[in-house]
Structures are given as structure tokens and as C-alpha cells.
N, C-alpha and C positions, 0 to 999 in steps of 0.2 A: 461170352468171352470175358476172362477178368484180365484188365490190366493195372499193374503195379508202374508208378509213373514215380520215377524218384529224378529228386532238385534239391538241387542247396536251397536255392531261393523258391519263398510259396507264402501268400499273405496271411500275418499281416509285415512279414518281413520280408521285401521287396526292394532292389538298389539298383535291379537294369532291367533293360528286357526280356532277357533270359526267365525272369522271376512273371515279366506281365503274360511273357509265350506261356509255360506253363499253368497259370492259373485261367489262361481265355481258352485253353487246349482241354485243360479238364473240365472246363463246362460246359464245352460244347461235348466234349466225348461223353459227358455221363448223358446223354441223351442217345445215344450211341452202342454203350458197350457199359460193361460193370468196371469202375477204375477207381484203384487204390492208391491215394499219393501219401509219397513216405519222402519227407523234407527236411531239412534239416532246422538246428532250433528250438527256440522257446514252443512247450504243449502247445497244441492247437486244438479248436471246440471242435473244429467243420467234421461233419459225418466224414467216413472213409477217409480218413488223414491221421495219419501219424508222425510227427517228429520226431528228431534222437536228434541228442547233443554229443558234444565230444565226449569221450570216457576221461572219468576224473583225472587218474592215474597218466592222462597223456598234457594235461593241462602244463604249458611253459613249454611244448615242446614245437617244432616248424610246425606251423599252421599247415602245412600239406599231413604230414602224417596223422595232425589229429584228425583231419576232414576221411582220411584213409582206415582211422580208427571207428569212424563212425559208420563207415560203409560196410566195413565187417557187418554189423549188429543190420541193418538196410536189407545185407548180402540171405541173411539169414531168415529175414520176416518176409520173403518172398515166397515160400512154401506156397504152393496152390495158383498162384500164379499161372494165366496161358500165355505170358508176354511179359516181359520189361520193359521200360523206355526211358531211360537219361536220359539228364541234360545238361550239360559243362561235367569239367574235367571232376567236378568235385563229386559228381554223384555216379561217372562213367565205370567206374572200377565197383561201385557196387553193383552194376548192372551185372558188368562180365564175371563178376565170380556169381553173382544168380543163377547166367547162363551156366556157367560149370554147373553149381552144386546142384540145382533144381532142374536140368536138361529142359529147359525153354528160349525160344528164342529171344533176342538183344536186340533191342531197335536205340538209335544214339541219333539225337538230333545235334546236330553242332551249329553253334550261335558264333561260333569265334575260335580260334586255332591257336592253340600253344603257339606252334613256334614262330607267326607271325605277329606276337605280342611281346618283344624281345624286352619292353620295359620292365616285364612282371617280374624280371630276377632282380629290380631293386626293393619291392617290395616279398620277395618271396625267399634269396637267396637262393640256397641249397635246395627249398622247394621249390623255384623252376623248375629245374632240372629233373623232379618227383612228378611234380603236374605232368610238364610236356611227357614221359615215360608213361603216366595213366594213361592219357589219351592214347596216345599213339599205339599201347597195344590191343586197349577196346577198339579202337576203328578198324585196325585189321583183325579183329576175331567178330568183329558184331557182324550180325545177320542182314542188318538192313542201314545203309546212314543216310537221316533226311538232312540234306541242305537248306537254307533260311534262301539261299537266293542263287541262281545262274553261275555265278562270279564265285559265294560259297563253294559251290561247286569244283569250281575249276580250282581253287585251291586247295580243297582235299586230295584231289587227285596228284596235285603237284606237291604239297609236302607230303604226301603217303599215298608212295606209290606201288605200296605192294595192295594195296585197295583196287577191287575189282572193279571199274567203274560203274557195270552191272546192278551194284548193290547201292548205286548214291540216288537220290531221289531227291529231285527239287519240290519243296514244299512251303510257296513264302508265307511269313508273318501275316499274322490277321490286326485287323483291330475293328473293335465295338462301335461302331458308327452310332448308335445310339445313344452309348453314355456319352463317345466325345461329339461332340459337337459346338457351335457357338453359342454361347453365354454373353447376353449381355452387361450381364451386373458386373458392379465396379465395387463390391465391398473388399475383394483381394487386392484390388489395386491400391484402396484408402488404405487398406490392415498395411500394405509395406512403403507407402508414400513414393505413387505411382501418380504421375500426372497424365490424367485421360487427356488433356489436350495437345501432349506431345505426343509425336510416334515414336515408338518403343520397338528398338529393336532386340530380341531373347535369346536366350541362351538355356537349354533346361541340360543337363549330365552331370556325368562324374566329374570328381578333378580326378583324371587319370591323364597320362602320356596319350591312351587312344583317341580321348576324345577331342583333343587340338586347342583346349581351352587358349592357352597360352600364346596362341599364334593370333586368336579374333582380339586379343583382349592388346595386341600389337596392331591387327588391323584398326582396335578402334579411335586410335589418336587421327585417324584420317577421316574418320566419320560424320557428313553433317551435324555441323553443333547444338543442331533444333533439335536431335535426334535423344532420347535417353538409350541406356546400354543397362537391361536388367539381365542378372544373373542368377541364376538356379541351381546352386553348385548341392552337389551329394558332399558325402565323403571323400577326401583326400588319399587318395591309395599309400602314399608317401610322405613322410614330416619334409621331405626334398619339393615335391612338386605341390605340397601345400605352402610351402614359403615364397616359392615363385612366382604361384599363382598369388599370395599378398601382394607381392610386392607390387605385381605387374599394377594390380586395383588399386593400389594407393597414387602410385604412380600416374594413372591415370584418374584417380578423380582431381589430383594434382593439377593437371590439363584441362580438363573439362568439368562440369556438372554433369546431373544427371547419371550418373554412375552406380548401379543399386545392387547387392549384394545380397542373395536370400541362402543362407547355409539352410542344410538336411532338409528331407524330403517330404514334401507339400503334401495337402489331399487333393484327390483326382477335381474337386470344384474350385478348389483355387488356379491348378495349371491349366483347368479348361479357360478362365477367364484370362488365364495370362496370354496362351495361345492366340482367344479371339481377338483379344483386345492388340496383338503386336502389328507393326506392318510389315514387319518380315521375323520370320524365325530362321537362326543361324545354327546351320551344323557343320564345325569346321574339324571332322572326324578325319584323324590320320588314318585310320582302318574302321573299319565298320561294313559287317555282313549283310546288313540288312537297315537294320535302324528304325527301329520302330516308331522312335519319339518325332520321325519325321511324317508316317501316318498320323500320329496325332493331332501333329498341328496343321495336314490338310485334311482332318476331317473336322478342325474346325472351322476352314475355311483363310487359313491363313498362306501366304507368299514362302517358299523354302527358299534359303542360298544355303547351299552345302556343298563338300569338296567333292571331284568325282571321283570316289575312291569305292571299292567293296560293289557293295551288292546296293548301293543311292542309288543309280543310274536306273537298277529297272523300279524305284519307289518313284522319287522325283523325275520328271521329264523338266530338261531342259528346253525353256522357251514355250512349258508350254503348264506348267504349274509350281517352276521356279528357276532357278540358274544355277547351272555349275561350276564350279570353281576347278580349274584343274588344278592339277596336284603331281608332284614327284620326287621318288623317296630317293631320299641318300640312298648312297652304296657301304655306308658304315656299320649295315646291317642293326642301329635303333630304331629304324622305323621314322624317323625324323626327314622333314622333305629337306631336298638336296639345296636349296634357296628358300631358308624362311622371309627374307624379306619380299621374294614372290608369290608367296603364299596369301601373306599377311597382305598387299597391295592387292592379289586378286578379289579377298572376301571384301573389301574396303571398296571396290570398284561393284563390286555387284550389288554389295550392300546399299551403298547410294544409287545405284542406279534403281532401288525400290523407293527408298527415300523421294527420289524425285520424279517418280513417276505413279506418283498412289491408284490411278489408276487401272494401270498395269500390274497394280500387284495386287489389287483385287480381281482382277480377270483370271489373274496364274493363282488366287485363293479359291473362287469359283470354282476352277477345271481342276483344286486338287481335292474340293470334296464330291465331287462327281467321281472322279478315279476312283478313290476311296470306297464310295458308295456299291459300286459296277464290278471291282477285281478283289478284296481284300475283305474279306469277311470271315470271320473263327468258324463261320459252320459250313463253307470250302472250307476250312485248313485241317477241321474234324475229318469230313467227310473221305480227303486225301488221304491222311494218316491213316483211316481205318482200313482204306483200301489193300498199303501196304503190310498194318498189319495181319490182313486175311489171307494176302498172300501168301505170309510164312506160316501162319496158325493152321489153314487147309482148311 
């Protein structure tokens, strides 16, 4: 069976999890089945990989259309193909016009849903409104859609409900228990001036609206003072939400010390040091399907506080490999919880309650790389995948 596995994101260009899904999916599938990834992007060397960039001729125009320009040319190098399989809105429309042109089945995994990201129209405008329109008519014409998590799930069916539920299949994230793990060296910590003798508590994501940057970074004027606050920030989706997010950090190293700041994206042995070395890692996601970057940091062995929001609840167990934070969304339809200063008080409350209980947060670091270990492994999430697509292949 050959499968064509087309991503925006595929290394060495990589910005969420969507991009780490894909590249731990094709490695365990080519153990598996014959798979061709077609990504988006600068060349790439790897065997069976191909990239395509924008076409010249669309360059200045809404980042949605040129991502939709590139799929055309995606839509077409699928010839021979016994299968498709997207992933996010950007590679979705290349699958389904596969499925037309080449009559083979559309398998769409979904990491994250248009219209439950109601922030992307500041950074997308008019292409919002293009994205959410991709997705939504490849999920009702594909063949098969895997969901990242339970919750996933349930919001497929509820923003698009002409979807059979028949066709939705839970399939959660994996991660590499063996690349990640605990590190004890401290050469990452010296390179950004990291004091091993404080506890440090992390932050590794986007600056985006989903990822709640803005609200821990409000929890942490309340945060034991012994405590550092390092940050792992990616790209800024917005010159908006990247001035907010300054402001917020000046603001507070204003307040406090210890305040550290690492812009664009690390290599996998610096975040494993960062991980092992925190005493709790904070994920204060307004939405998030799954969340990978929280397997990471319990398969190094470290404490989660995260909100209970998405598809956390079935990664992190509450009270028993980290704490949840509850969470609740305005009715304004941003996405924004309905009381940020509840929000920001809860993580600031769980947070310290790691802080001051070091013990207990090695216990909830213990039980999270055991989980890790036992339920979340890429060659289950291979194995899963294949199944469904033997289903449709026959």
C-alpha cells in the first residue's frame, strides 16, 4: 500500500505539533506500509519527501490562497497513490481534490478546528473565512477523520454535523519515549542563564491567542518569588499579540527577577533539559486537542499544571501526574475565558502548590513517565492508523 501523507509542517520546518504528529507518524508507518510525504517549503533531502512552495505568481497575496495554490500542484503528485492523508486546514484541500482527481480514498486527521480558533481572523483576515471553508468541506467529503483525542472528537461532530460519526476515529498522539526523556545536563541552562538552584517553572509554545500565554504570564506576579518563570516562546501569530505578550514580560520582570525569555524554536536537547530540569511545566491552553508538548514534558519526568480544556484531561490526570486548572470560555464567542482574573489566580494556585510541595511533584513527574511509557507510543498510533486505512483500501 502506498500512502501520500501531505503537511504544511515536516522537518526541518516544524512550529507545533501538528508538524511533530506527522514526522513520528511517518516513521513509524514506513515500517508499516510505502509513504510518500509531500510538505510544504524549503527542498528537503529525506528519501520519499517532497516539498512545494507557494507559486511565484501568487506571492503578496492572503496566505490562505497561496497555501491553496500550493495544493493544486500536492493535488496533482498524487498519481499512484492507494491513499491520502492530511493534516490541518493547509494541506486538507489537497487531499480532497486527490480524492476527486485520482479516485482514492481521503483519510484527515484533525489536530485543531477552524472554527473553534475564532482568533486566526486577526491574523488571517479574509482567509479565515478560506481556511474554516477548506476544512469544513474536506471533513464532510473524506473517507475517514482521525481525531487527536475523545473531546477532539466530540467537537467534530458538533461543529460539522453533517459528518457521519461513523467515519470519526479516535487516534491519540504519540511521543518518542526514548528521544524524550530526562537529561541531566545543564549546558542549556548555562547557554540562557538558568540558575539550576532555583526551581523553574516553563512554559515551551506559540505566542498565539490558543495558547494562553498571556493569562500564566498574569498568573505569575503571584508566584513564589524563589521561583524563576522561563519562557519558550515560538513565533508570534500577530504584531497584536506579540506586543502584549512584551509588554506583559517587561512588566513583570519589573516585579520580580528571574524572568527569562527564549524567542524561536530550540533543539529537541536543549527542551529536554529544560523540561527535566523544571518543577512544574505550565500549559495554560485556551483550546488544545491534545497537546503534545505535555507528553513531553511527562516523559521527562516532570509535574504538568494545565487548563482543563480539549483533549488535557485524557493526557494529564489530574492529582495523579499533575493539576488542572479549570477553565471557562466567554460567551463573546473569542475564545477568551469568561473571568481572566480566575483563570490567572487558578494557575498561580496550582502552580505554587508545586512549588511548595517538591515532593509531590516529583511523585505526579514519576506517574507521568510511566503513563507515557504504558499508553502513548508512535508505533500504537502507526499501528491504529493503518488499520483504518485498510479498512478503506480493502
Amino acid at each position: 500500500m502506498r500512502v501520500d501523507l501531505l503537511t504544511r509542517e515536516y522537518p526541518p520546518e516544524v512550529y507545533g505539533g501538528a508538524g511533530v504528529h506527522a514526522a513520528e507518524l511517518t516513521r513509524a508507518l514506513r515500517t508499516l506500509a510505502e509513504v510518500q510525504v509531500r510538505c510544504l517549503g524549503e527542498p528537503r533531502t529525506e528519501a520519499g519527501t517532497t516539498a512545494y512552495q507557494v507559486p511565484a505568481d501568487l506571492a503578496g497575496v492572503n496566505p490562505a490562497l497561496q497555501f491553496l495554490g500550493a495544493d493544486l500542484r500536492i493535488a496533482a503528485d498524487c498519481a499512484g497513490a492507494d491513499l491520502v492523508h492530511s493534516h490541518t486546514w493547509y494541506a486538507n484541500a489537497a487531499g480532497q481534490l486527490a480524492k476527486l482527481l485520482h479516485g482514492v480514498p481521503h483519510v484527515m486527521t484533525m489536530h485543531s478546528l477552524e472554527p473553534l480558533r475564532p482568533w486566526k481572523a486577526e491574523q488571517l483576515g479574509g482567509g479565515y473565512a478560506l481556511s474554516s471553508w477548506l476544512e469544513r468541506s474536506a471533513a464532510e467529503a473524506a473517507d475517514a477523520l482521525i481525531a487527536v483525542s475523545g473531546a477532539m472528537r466530540e467537537d467534530i461532530l458538533r461543529a460539522y454535523p453533517a459528518v457521519d460519526p461513523e467515519r470519526v476515529h479516535v487516534i491519540h498522539n504519540g511521543i518518542d519515549s526514548e528521544t524524550y526523556r530526562a537529561d541531566l545536563r545543564v549546558d542549556a541552562l548555562e547557554r540562557f542563564g538558568i540558575d539550576p538552584s532555583r526551581p523553574m517553572v516553563l512554559f515551551v509554545g506559540r505566542v498565539t491567542r490558543q495558547k494562553g500565554l498571556p493569562h500564566l504570564l498574569r498568573a505569575a506576579f503571584e508566584l513564589r518569588p524563589q521561583a524563576q518563570l522561563v519562557l519558550c516562546c515560538g513565533q508570534p501569530d500577530t504584531p497584536e499579540i506579540a506586543a502584549e505578550v512584551a509588554g506583559l514580560v517587561d512588566e513583570l520582570s519589573r516585579a520580580r527577577d528571574g524572568v527569562i525569555r527564549i524567542d524561536g524554536m530550540l533543539d529537541p536537547a536543549s527542551v529536554r533539559q529544560l523540561l527535566t530540569h523544571a518543577a512544574v511545566f505550565v500549559c495554560p491552553s485556551l483550546y488544545e486537542p491534545m497537546g503534545i508538548v505535555n507528553l513531553e514534558a511527562m516523559a521527562c519526568g516532570t509535574a504538568v499544571v494545565a487548563t482543563r480544556v480539549g483533549g488535557i484531561p485524557e493526557v494529564v490526570v489530574d492529582g495523579g501526574t499533575g493539576l488542572l486548572v479549570p477553565y471557562r470560555a466567554g460567551e463573546d464567542g473569542t475564545g477568551e475565558p469568561a473571568d481572566p482574573a480566575e483563570l490567572a489566580g487558578g494557575l498561580a494556585a496550582a502552580v505554587n502548590r508545586m512549588l511548595d510541595d517538591p515532593d509531590l511533584a516529583e511523585q505526579y513527574g514519576r506517574a507521568g513517565r510511566q503513563r507515557v511509557e504504558q499508553q502513548f507510543s508512535w508505533t500504537g498510533v502507526a499501528e491504529r492508523t493503518l488499520r483504518v486505512y485498510e479498512k478503506l483500501v480493502g
